[in-house]
N, C-alpha and C positions, 0 to 999 in steps of 0.2 A: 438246746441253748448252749450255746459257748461262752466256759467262762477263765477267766484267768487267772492263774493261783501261784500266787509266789508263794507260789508255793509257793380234910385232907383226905384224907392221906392216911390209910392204916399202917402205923409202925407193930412189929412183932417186940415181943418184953424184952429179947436179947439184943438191946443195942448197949452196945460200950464206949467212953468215948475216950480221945486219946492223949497224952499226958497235957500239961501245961504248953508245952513248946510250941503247940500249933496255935497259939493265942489269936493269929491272926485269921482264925478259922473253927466252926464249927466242921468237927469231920469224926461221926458213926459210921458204923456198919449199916445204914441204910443212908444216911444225907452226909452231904456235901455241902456246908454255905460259906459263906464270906461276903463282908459288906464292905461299906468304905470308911470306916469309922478308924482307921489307921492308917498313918502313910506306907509308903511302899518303897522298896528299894529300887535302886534307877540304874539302871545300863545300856551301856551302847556297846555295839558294835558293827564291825567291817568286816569283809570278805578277807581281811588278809590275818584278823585278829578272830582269839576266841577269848572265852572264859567257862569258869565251872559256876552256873546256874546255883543257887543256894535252894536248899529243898527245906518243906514246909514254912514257907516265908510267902510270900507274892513279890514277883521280882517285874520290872517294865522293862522292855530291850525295845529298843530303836536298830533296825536293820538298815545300813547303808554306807554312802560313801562319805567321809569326810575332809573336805577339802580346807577345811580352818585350821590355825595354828592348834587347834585343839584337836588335830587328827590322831588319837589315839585310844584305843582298849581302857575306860576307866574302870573297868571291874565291875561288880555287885553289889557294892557296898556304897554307894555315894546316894544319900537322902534327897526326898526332891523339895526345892522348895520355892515352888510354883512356876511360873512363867518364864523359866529360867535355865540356867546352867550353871549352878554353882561351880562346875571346875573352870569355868570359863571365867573369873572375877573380871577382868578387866575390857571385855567384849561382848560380855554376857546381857546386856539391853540393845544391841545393837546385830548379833548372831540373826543370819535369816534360815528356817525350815521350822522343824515341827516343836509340838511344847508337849508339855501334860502336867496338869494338875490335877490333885485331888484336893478336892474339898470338902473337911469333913465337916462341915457346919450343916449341909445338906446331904451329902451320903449320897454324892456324883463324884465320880473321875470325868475329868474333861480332855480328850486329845485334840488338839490342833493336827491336822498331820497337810504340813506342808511342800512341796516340792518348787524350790526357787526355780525362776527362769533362769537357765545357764548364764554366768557372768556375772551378776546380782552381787556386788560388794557382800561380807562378811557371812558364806555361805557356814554355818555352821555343820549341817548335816543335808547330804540330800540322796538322789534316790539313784542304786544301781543303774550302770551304765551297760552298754547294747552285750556284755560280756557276763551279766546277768552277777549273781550271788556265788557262782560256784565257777568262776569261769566260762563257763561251755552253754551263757545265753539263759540258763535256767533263772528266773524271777526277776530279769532282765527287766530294767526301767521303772519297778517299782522299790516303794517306801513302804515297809510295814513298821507299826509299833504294834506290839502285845505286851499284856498282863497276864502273868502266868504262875499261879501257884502249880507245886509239882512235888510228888509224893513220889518216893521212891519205893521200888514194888515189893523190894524186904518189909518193909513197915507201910505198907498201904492196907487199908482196912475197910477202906470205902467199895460195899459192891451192888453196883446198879441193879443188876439183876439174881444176888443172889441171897435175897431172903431167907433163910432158913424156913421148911415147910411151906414154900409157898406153893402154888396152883400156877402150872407154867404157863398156863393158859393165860393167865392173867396177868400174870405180874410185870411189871412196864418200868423204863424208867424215865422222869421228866426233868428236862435240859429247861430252865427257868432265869431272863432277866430283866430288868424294864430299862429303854436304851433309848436314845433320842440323836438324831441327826439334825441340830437347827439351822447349821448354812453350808453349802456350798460353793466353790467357783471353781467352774469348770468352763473356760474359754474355746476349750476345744475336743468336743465330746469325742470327734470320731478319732483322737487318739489319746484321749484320757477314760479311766476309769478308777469309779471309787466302791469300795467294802465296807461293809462294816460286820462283822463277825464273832459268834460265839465259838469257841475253840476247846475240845474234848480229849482226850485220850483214853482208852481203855486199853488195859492191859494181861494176855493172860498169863497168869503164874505159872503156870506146870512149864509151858511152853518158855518163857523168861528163864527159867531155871535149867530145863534142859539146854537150850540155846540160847543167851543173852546175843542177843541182835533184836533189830530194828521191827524185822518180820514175827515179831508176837505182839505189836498194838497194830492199832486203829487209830485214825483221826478222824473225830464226828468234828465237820467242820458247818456250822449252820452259818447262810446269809441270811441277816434281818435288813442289810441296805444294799442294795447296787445300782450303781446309774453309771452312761460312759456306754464306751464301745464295747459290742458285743453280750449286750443287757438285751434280750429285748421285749418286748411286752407281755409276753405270755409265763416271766419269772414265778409267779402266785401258783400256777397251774405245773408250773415243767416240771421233771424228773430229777431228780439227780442226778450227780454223775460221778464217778469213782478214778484216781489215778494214783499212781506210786510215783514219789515224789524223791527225786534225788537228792534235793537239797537234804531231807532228813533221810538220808541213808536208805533210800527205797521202802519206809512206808506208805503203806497204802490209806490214801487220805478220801473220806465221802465226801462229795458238798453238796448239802443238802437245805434246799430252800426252805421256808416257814410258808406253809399252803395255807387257804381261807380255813379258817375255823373249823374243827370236826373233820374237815377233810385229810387224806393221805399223801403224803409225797412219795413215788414209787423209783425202784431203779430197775430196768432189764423186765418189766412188766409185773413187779413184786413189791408190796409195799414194803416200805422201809421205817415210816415215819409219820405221826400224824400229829398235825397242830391245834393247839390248845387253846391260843393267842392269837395276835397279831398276825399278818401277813405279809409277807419279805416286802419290802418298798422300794420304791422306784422314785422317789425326790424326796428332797429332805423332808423332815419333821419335828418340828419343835416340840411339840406335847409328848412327852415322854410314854412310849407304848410296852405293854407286857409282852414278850414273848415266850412260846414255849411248845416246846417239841416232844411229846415221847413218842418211845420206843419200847415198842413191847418188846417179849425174849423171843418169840418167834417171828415179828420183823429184823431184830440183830441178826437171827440166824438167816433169815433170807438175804441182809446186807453181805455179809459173810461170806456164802455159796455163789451172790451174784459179781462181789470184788474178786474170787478166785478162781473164776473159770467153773465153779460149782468142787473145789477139791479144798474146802479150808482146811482137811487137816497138815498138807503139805507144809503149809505156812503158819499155821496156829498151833500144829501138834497136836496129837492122841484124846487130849479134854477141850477141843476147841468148843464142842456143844456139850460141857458142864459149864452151868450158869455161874457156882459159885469156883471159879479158878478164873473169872472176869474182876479188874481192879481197874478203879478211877486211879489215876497216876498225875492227869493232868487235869487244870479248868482253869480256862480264864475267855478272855475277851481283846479284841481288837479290832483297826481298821487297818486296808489297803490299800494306796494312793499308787498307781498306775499312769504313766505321763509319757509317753514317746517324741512327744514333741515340745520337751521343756527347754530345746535351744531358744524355742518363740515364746514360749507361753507355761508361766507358773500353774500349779495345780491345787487345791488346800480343800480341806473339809475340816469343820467341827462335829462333833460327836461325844454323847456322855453317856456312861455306865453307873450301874447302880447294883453291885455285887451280883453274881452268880450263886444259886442255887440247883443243886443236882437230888432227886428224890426217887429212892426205890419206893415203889409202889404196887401193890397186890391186891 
């Protein structure tokens, strides 16, 4: 399968948790949670703009191009407040592309992620052009928005697989959200495609410390939705598949589907991953579905040896198979709106989240 990437529960007695500051989050040394019971900070940007991402906060970024007066870098800091675009006051109900709300009366984030039909009066944001996010074609013609809490790996404390005392035989860890797709329009499948996606990073420390670069994580990147070109029916059942992604500096990112229940998603003839929940979907879904992925320590380490040519220490460094030099750094959630033929034809999906949970388990 070809896919397109723009780019309980036993807890052990030593869990600690971490100051006040991550109010926005529960985060021990075994779990990772966050719900939606707080708003979140809102950002955009451009391929010609950047910013510095705010850590232990949950931050939204919208990737793309902006062709409205409001074509600029607003930073991290700008609250969201609903349907809208506060920095836009005076065009802000009439702006076309995407939206996001949270709303915490029910404990959903809502994305709209829309991509106008080229020309479309008051485009506010829309989706990279055939010169992609980096220039040189990469993530070319789509729109992503993500939600991204992000732990920086000085002060990361969260570790998937590294239990103290635990049984490595056993010990797993589970990728947990309940996520709903209710509509779609998609006019023209064979050049649109849409995601919807849980989004991970792990990181190892020893490796980070010796080398600060890109090459000491991972992106566990799961699809709960896809539909559109190059989707094709056998998603529930396929493999994974592994690439190193320029956009993020040549990390190497999984994508890895949610298989039928009980069963494994495998890569290079190795499991990798077995679902808990739900299973990847193929059209929308209003009734909001659980999903949930783990990964034992010795599927990470098969993911590992099968993204490296079977050499992870090249790229992970010396303790790449010690469990506990693995750190959560990243979680969040998002979708991907894909449209190559937005001169004729707009693209849009809805979709809602309902916090992220991450659980070491033994």
């Amino acid at each position: 399968m070809k896919i397109i990437n723009f780019t309980l529960l036993t807890f052990l007695v030593s869990i600690f948790s971490l100051p006040s500051v991550n109010a926005d989050a529960l985060i021990t040394a075994s779990r990772f949670k966050f719900d939606n019971t707080v708003k979140n900070k809102f950002s955009y940007w451009n391929k010609m703009a950047s910013f510095s991402k705010p850590t232990y906060s949950r931050n939204t970024t919208i990737y793309g191009n902006y062709p409205s007066s409001c074509s600029v870098n607003h930073g991290p800091n700008v609250f969201l407040g609903g349907y809208n675009y506060p920095v836009c006051s005076s065009t802000q109900t009439t702006n076309r592309g995407p939206s996001y709300e949270g709303d915490n009366s029910t404990g959903q984030h809502r994305m709209h992620n829309e991509i106008p039909k080229n020309g479309t009066a008051n485009i506010f944001i829309s989706n990279f052009d055939s010169s992609g996010q980096n220039g040189q074609g990469n993530n070319a013609y789509i729109l992503p928005i993500y939600t991204v809490f992000s732990m920086p790996i000085a002060t990361a404390v969260m570790k998937p697989w590294g239990l103290p005392g635990s049984d490595m035989n056993k010990v797993r860890a589970a990728f947990i959200s309940t996520l709903s797709v209710p509509s779609v329009n998609m006019p023209d499948p064979n050049n649109q495609q849409f995601q919807q996606t849980l989004r991970f990073v792990v990181t190892n420390k020893y490796c980070k410390t010796m080398t600060p670069t890109y090459s000491c994580q991972i992106e566990l990147n799961f699809k709960a939705f896809m539909k559109g070109v190059y989707v094709n029916s056998n998603l529930k059942s396929s493999d994974a598949q592994v690439m190193v992604d320029p956009v993020q500096g040549g990390m190497i990112a999984a994508l890895i589907p949610f298989n039928e229940k009980s069963k494994s998603t495998r890569y290079k003839g190795a499991s990798i991953a077995t679902s808990w929940g739900s299973p990847s979907a193929l059209n929308a879904y209003s009734t909001p579905a659980r999903f949930q992925n783990e990964i034992s320590w010795n599927q990470f380490v098969a993911l590992l040896k099968g993204a490296t040519s079977n050499a992870p220490q090249n790229r992970y460094g010396q303790k790449w198979n010690v469990p506990s030099e693995w750190y959560l750094t990243q979680a969040g959630y998002g979708t991907e709106n894909f449209n190559r033929s937005y001169f004729n034809f707009k693209s849009a999906m809805d979709a809602t989240f309902s916090g992220v949970d991450v659980i070491g388990l033994n």
